[in-house]
C-alpha positions as CSV (number, residue, x, y, z in Angstrom):
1,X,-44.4,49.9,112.6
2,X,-44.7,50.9,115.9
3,X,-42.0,51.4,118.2
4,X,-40.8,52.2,121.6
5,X,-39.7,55.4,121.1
6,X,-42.6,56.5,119.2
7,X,-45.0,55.3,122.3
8,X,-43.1,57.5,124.8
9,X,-43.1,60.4,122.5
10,X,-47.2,60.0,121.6
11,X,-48.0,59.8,125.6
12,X,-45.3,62.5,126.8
13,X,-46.9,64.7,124.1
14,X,-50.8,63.7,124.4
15,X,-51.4,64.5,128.4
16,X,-49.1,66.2,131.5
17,X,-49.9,62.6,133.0
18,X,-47.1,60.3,131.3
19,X,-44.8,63.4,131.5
20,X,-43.6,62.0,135.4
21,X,-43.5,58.1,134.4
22,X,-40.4,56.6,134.2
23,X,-40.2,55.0,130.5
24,X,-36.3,54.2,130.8
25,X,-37.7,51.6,134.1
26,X,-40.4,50.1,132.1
27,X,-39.8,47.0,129.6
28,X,-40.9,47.2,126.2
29,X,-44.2,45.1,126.8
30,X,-45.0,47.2,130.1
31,X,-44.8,50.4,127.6
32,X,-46.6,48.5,124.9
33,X,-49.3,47.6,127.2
34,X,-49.9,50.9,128.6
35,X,-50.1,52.2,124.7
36,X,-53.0,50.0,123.9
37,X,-54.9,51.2,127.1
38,X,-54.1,54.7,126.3
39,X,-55.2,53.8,122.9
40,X,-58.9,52.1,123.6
41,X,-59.4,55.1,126.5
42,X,-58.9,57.7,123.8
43,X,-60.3,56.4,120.7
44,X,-63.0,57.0,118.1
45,X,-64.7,55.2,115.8
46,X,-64.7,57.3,112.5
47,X,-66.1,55.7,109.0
48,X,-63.1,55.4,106.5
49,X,-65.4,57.3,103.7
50,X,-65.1,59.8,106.0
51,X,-61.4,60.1,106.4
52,X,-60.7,59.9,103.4
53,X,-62.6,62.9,102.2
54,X,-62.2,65.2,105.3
55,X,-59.1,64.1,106.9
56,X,-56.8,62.7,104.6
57,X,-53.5,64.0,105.6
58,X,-53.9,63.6,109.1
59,X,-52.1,60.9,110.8
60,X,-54.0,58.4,112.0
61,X,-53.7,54.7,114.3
62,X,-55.8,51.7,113.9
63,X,-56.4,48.8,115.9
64,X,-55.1,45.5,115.0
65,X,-54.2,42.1,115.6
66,X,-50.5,43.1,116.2
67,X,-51.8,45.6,118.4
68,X,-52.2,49.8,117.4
69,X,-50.6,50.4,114.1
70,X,-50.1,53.7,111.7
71,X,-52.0,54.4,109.0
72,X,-50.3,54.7,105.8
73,X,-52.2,55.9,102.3
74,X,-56.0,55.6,101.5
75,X,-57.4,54.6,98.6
76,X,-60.9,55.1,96.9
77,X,-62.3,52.3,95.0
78,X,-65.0,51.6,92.5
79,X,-68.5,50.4,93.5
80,X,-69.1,46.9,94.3
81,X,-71.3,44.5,96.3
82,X,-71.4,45.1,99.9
83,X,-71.7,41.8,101.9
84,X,-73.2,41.7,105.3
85,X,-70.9,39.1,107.5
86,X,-72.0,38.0,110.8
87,X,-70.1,35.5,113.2
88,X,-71.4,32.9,116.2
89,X,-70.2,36.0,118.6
90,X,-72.0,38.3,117.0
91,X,-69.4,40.2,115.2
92,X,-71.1,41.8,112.6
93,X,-69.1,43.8,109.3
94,X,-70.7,45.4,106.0
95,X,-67.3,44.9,103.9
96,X,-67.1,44.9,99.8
97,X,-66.8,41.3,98.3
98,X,-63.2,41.4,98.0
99,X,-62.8,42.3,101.3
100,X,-60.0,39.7,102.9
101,X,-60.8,38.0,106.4
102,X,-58.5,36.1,107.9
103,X,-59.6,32.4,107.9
104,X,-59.0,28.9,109.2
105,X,-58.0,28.3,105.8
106,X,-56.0,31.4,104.9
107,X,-57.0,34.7,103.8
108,X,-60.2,34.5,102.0
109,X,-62.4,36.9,100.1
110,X,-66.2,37.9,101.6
111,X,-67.6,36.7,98.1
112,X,-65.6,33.3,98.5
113,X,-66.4,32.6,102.4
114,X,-69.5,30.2,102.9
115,X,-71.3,29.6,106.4
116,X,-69.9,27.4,108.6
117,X,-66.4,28.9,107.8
118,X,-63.8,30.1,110.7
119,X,-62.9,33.4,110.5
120,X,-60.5,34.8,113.2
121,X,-61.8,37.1,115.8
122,X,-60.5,39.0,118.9
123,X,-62.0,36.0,121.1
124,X,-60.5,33.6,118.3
125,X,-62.0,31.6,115.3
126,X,-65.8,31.4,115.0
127,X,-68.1,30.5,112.8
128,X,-69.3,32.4,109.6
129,X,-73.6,32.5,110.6
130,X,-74.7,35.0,107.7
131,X,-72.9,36.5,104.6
132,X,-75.3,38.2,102.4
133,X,-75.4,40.9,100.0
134,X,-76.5,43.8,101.0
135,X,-76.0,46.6,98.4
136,X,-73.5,48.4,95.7
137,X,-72.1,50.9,96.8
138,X,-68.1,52.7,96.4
139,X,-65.8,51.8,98.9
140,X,-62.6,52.6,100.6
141,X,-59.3,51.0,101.6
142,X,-55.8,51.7,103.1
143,X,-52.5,50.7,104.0
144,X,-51.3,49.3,107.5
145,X,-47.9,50.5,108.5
146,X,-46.9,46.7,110.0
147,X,-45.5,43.7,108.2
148,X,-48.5,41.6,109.3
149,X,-50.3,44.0,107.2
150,X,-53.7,43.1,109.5
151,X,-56.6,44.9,111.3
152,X,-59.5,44.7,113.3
153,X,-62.8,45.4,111.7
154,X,-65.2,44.9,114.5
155,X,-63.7,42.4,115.9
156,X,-62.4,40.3,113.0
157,X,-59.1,40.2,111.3
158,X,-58.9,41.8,107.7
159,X,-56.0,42.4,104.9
160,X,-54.0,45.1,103.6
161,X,-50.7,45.0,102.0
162,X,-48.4,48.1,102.7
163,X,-45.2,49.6,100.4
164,X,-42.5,46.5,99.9
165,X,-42.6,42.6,99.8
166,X,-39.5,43.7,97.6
167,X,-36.7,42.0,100.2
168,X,-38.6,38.8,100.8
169,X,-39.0,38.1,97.4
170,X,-35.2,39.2,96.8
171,X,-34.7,36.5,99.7
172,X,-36.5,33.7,97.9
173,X,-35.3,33.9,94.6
174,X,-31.6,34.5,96.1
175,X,-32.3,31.2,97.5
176,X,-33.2,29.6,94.5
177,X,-29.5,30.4,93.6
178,X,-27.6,28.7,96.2
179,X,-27.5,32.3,98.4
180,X,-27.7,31.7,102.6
181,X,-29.2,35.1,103.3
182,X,-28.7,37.3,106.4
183,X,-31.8,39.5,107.2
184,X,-30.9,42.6,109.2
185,X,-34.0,44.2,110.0
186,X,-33.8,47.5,112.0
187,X,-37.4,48.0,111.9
188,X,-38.9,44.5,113.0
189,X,-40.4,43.9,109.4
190,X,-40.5,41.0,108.6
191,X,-41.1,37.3,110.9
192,X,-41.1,33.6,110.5
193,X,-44.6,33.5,109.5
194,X,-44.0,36.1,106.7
195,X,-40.9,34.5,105.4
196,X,-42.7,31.1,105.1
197,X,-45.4,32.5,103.2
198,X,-43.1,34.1,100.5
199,X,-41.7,30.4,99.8
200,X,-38.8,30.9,102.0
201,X,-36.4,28.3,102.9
202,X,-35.8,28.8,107.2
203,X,-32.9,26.9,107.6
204,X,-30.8,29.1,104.6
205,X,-31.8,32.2,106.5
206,X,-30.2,34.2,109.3
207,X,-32.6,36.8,110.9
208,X,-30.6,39.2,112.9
209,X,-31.8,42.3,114.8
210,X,-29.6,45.5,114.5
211,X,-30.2,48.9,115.7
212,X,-27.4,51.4,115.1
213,X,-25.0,51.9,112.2
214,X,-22.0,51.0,114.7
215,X,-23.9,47.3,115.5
216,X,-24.3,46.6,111.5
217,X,-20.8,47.6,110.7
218,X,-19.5,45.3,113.7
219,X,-22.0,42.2,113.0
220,X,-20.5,42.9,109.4
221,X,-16.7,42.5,109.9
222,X,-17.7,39.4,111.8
223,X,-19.3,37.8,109.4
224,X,-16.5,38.8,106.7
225,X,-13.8,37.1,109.0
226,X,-16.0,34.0,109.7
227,X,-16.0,33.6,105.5
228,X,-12.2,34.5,105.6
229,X,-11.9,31.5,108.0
230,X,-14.1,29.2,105.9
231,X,-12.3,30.0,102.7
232,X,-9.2,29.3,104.6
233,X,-10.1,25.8,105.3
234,X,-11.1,25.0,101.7
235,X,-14.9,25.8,102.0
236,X,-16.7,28.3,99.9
237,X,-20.2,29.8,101.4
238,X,-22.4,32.1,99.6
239,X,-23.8,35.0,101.4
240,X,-26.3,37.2,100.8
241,X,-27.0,40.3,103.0
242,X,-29.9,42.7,103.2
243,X,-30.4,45.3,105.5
244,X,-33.8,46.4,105.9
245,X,-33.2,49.7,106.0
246,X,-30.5,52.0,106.6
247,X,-32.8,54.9,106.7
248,X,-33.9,53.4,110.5
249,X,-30.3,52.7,111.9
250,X,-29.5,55.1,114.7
251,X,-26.2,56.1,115.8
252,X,-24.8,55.7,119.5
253,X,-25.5,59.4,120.5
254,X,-29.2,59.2,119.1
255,X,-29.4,56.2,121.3
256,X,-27.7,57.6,124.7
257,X,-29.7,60.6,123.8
258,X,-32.4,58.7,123.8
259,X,-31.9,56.8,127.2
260,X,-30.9,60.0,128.9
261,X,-34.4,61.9,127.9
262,X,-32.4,64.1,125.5
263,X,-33.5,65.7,122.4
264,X,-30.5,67.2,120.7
265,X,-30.2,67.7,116.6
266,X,-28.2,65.0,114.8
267,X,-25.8,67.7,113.4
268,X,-24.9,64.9,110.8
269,X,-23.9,62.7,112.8
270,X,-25.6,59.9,111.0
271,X,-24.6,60.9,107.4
272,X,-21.0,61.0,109.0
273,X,-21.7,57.6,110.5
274,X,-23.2,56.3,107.1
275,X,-19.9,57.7,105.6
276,X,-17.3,55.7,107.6
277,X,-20.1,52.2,107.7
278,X,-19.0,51.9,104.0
279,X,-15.8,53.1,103.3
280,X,-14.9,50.2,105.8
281,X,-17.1,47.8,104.8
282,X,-17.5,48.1,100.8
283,X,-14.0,46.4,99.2
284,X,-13.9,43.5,101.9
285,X,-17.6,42.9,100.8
286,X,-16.5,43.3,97.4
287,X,-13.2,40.7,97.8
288,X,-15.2,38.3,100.0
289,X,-18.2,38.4,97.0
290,X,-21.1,39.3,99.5
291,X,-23.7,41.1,98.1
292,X,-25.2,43.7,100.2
293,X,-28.5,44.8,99.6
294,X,-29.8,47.5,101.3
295,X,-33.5,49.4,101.7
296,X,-34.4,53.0,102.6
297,X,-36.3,55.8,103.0
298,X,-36.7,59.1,100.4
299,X,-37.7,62.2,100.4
300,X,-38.5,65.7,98.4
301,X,-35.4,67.2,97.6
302,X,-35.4,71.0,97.3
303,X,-34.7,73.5,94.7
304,X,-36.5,74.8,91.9
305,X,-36.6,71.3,90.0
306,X,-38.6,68.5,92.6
307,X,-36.1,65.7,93.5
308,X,-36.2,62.5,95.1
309,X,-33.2,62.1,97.6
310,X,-32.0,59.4,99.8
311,X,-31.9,59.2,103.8
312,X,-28.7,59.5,105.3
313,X,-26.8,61.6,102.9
314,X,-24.8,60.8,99.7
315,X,-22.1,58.3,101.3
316,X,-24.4,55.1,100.7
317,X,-25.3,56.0,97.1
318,X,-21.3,57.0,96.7
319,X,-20.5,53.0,97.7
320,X,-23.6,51.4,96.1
321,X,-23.1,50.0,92.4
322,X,-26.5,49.8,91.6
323,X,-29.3,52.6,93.4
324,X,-32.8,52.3,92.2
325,X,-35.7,54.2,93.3
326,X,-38.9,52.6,93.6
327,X,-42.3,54.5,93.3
328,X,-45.8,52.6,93.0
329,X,-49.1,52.6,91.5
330,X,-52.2,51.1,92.3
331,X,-52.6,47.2,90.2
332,X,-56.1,46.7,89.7
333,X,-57.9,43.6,87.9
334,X,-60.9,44.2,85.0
335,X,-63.3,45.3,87.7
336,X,-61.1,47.7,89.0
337,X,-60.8,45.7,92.0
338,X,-57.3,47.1,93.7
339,X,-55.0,43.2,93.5
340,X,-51.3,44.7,94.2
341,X,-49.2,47.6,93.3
342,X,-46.8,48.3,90.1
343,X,-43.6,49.1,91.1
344,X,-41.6,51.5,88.6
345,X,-38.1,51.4,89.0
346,X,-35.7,54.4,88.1
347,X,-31.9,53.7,88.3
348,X,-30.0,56.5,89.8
349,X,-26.7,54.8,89.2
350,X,-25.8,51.9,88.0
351,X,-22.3,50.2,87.6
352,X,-24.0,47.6,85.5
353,X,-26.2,48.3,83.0
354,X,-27.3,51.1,80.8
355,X,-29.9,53.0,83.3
356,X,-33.5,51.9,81.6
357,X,-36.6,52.6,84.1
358,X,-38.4,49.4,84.5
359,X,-42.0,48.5,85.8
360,X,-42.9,45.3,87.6
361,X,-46.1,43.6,89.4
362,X,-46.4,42.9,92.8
363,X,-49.7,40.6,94.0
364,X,-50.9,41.1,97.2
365,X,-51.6,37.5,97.1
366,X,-49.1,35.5,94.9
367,X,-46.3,38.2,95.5
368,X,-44.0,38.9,92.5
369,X,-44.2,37.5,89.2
370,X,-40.9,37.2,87.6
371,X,-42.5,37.2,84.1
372,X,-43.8,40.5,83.9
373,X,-42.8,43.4,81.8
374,X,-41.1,40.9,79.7
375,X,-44.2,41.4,77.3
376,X,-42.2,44.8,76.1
377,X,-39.0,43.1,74.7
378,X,-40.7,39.9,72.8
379,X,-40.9,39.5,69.4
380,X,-41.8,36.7,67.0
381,X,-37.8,36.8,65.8
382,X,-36.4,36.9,69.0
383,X,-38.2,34.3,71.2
384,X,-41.2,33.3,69.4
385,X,-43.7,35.0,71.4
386,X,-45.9,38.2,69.9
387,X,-49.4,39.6,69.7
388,X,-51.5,37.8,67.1
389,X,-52.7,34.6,65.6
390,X,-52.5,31.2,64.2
391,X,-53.7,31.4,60.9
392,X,-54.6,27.7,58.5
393,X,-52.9,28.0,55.0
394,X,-52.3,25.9,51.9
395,X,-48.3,25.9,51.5
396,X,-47.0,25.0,47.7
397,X,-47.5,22.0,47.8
398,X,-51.3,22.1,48.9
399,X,-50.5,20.5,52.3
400,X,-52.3,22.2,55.1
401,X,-50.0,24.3,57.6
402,X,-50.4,26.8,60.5
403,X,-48.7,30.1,60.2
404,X,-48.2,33.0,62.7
405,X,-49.5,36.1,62.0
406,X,-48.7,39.1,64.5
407,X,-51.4,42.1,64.8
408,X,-50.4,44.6,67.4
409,X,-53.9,45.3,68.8
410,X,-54.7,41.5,69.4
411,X,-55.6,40.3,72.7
412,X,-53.8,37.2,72.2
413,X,-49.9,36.4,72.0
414,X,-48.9,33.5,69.6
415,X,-46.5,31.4,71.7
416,X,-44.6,29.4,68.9
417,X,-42.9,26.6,71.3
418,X,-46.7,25.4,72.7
419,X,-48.1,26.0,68.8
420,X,-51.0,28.5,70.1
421,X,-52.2,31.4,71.3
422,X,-53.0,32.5,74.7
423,X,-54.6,35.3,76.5
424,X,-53.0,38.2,78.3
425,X,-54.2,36.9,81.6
426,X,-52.3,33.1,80.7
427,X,-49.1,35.0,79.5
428,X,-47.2,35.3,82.7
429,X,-46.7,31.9,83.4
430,X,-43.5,29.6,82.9
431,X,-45.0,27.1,80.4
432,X,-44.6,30.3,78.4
433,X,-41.6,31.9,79.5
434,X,-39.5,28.3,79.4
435,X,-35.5,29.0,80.5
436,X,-35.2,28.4,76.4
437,X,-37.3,31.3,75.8
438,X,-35.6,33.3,78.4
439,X,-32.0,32.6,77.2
440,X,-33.0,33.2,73.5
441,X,-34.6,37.0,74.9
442,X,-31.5,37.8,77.0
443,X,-29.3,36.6,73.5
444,X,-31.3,38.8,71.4
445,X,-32.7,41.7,73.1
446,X,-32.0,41.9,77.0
447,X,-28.2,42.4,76.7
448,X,-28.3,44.6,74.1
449,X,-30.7,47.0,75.4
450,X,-29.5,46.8,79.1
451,X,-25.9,46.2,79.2
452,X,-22.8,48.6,78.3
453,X,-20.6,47.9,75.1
454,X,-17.8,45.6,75.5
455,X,-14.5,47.9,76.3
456,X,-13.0,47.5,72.8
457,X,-16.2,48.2,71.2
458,X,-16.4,51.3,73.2
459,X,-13.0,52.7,72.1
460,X,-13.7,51.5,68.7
461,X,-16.7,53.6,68.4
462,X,-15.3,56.4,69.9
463,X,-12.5,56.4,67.5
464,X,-15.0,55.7,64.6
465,X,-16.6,59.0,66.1
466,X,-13.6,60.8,65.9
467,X,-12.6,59.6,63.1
468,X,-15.7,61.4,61.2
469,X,-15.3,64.4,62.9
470,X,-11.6,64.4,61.9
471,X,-12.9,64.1,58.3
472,X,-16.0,66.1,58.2
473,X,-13.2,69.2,59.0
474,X,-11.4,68.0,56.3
475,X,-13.8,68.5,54.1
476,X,-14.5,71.6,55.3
């Protein structure tokens, strides 16, 4: 996302011009408004195709509802019908027939939007005159750096979902389990529009702007002796906190470097900074039973072996209990149609449980489904749910019965509580994966496969170890 600093730095750095303006004088929208002029004075219009093959690890900006954003990654995509869409203004787009325009009616695909629908434009919604096919041909797509996740193409508002709806959907389903959240967002991410969307509840949700590490930790030992207070007085809230992300929390110098025109190195302040946040913070979290979840960036370590290391240095991951690092893939449908990412998940510690990577779904357009990846741990014995069929048999005493047989490279998956089979597509649903099903898969595979032994059944298997080694030399 765009932000102040990175405006001043673009126009100090593009022309002498800006270099005698006085940024520290201007408000925020006075800067952002001269950006988007600078922006439509010195802009091109450049086919995506062509990007992508000529000029792909360039940095690039695109204009947008929420005014000039950053480009993130590009994608190429199969071949598919090319619609011709045409509005009452005259706004006129050749996009694929999954294409998503923003509509009266929500986001809609080309292929699904009829004439006479509203589609937003810069002058507002208008009418849908003309949406024909036009051709087949392969087509392009890529990721906008803003929460809205929105641009312009020519003149209308389109979709495009960047890196993480991970948070919000943390937030909802944190909800769901009696957790007020706090939202600190240090890189304006996220909005009330968003949060609706994602199911979640406004009124059990604290949004809360923060912009160096010393604000968090102080907004942080307030909120610690405000539940101190309400314990004190017999009352018992539960709080949830995510900060959204550390990677983007600046420290005091930065900031009066920052105001002052400066351009010093960090030195490690930050990673200092970091250090201190969490030595202070992390056992009165722990005591008051506040969950802190936090996001950030990574990067390539160094050395002979590639690495992925976190922003900020080692003192976060030193406090954290759990740390997971999240890469993606591209989630695609049977046409090869691009409908989310897959998010693998690779613990780098964990307190918890035994550190087993993980993949998971996310839908551009229905979010997260909890259900996923579940599909790896059932079995017929364990919750009644397995690849195969229902087959029709004569028991002993020649009365008709159904009986379940599995087959591993079956489309279908018996589902023994509903008495049939279902696709793969109808799997992920919770008529299938009932809280009795989910209990008996956490009882019979889940908390064996995830969690560490029991204490006692640690020390008694490593005496049991011991004890063969002990007599393996005796026998010597």
């Amino acid at each position: 996302m765009i932000t102040r600093n990175f405006i001043v730095e673009e126009l100090k750095s593009f022309d002498d011009s800006y270099a005698n303006i006085d940024f520290l004088s201007m408000s925020d929208k006075e800067i952002y408004d001269l950006f988007e002029v600078h922006c439509d004075n010195n802009s091109e219009e450049i086919e995506i195709g062509l990007i992508y093959e000529n000029y792909e690890k360039c940095n690039f900006l695109t204009e947008t509802p929420d005014g000039w954003q950053k480009v993130g990654d590009l994608y190429e995509k199969n071949e598919r019908n090319i619609h011709l869409v045409e509005t009452s203004e005259n706004n006129i787009s050749r996009v694929s027939a999954d294409h998503l325009f923003e509509t009266s009616k929500g986001w809609m695909k080309t292929k699904d939007i009829t004439i006479g629908d509203l589609v937003l434009t810069k002058k507002g919604f208008r009418s849908v005159m003309k949406n024909d096919i036009i051709s087949n041909e392969k087509v392009y797509d890529w990721e906008i750096l803003h929460p809205n996740h929105r641009y312009w193409v020519n003149g209308m508002s389109s979709h495009n979902t960047g890196k993480s709806f991970f948070c919000l959907n943390v937030v909802r389903e944190a909800q769901k389990i009696g957790y007020d959240v706090i939202y600190c967002d240090t890189e304006g991410a996220i909005d009330k529009s968003s949060a609706a969307k994602f199911g979640i509840d406004l009124t059990k949700i604290r949004y809360q702007p923060i912009q160096t590490v010393s604000q968090f930790q102080t907004f942080v030992s307030n909120v610690l002796a405000m539940v101190k207070k309400a314990k004190g007085e017999g009352d018992n809230p539960k709080i949830l906190i995510v900060l959204d992300s550390l990677g983007m929390l600046s420290t005091d110098k930065e900031l009066a470097d920052a105001i002052k025109g400066h351009n010093a190195a960090d030195m490690g302040a930050k990673a200092k900074e970091l250090r201190k946040l969490f030595r202070v913070i992390t056992l009165d979290l722990t005591a008051a039973k506040i969950p802190l979840i936090c996001t950030n960036h990574v990067y390539a370590g160094g050395g002979y072996l590639p690495t992925k290391e976190s922003s900020g240095g080692d003192g976060p991951i030193f406090a954290m209990s759990v740390v997971s690092f999240l890469s993606k893939a591209q989630l695609k449908d049977g046409a090869g149609t691009k409908t989310g990412i897959v998010v693998t998940s690779t613990l780098k510690k964990s307190r918890f449980t035994i550190p087993e990577q993980v993949k998971f779904h996310i839908s551009f357009s229905n979010g997260m489904n909890p259900y996923v990846g579940l599909q790896d741990y059932v079995s017929w014995e364990a919750c009644g749910i397995e690849r195969g069929k229902f087959e029709e048999i004569k028991n002993a005493e020649g009365k008709k019965e159904m009986i379940f047989k599995p087959n591993a490279s079956s489309t279908r998956w018996g589902v023994k509580h509903l008495g049939k089979t279902v696709a793969s597509t109808e799997l992920f649903r919770a008529e299938v994966f009932t809280q009795e099903v989910l209990e008996q898969l956490d009882r019979n595979v889940i908390i064996d496969k995830f969690k560490f032994p029991e204490h006692e059944d640690a020390i008694d298997s490593l005496v049991d170890d011991e004890s063969e080694e002990i007599e393996a030399q005796d026998g010597e």
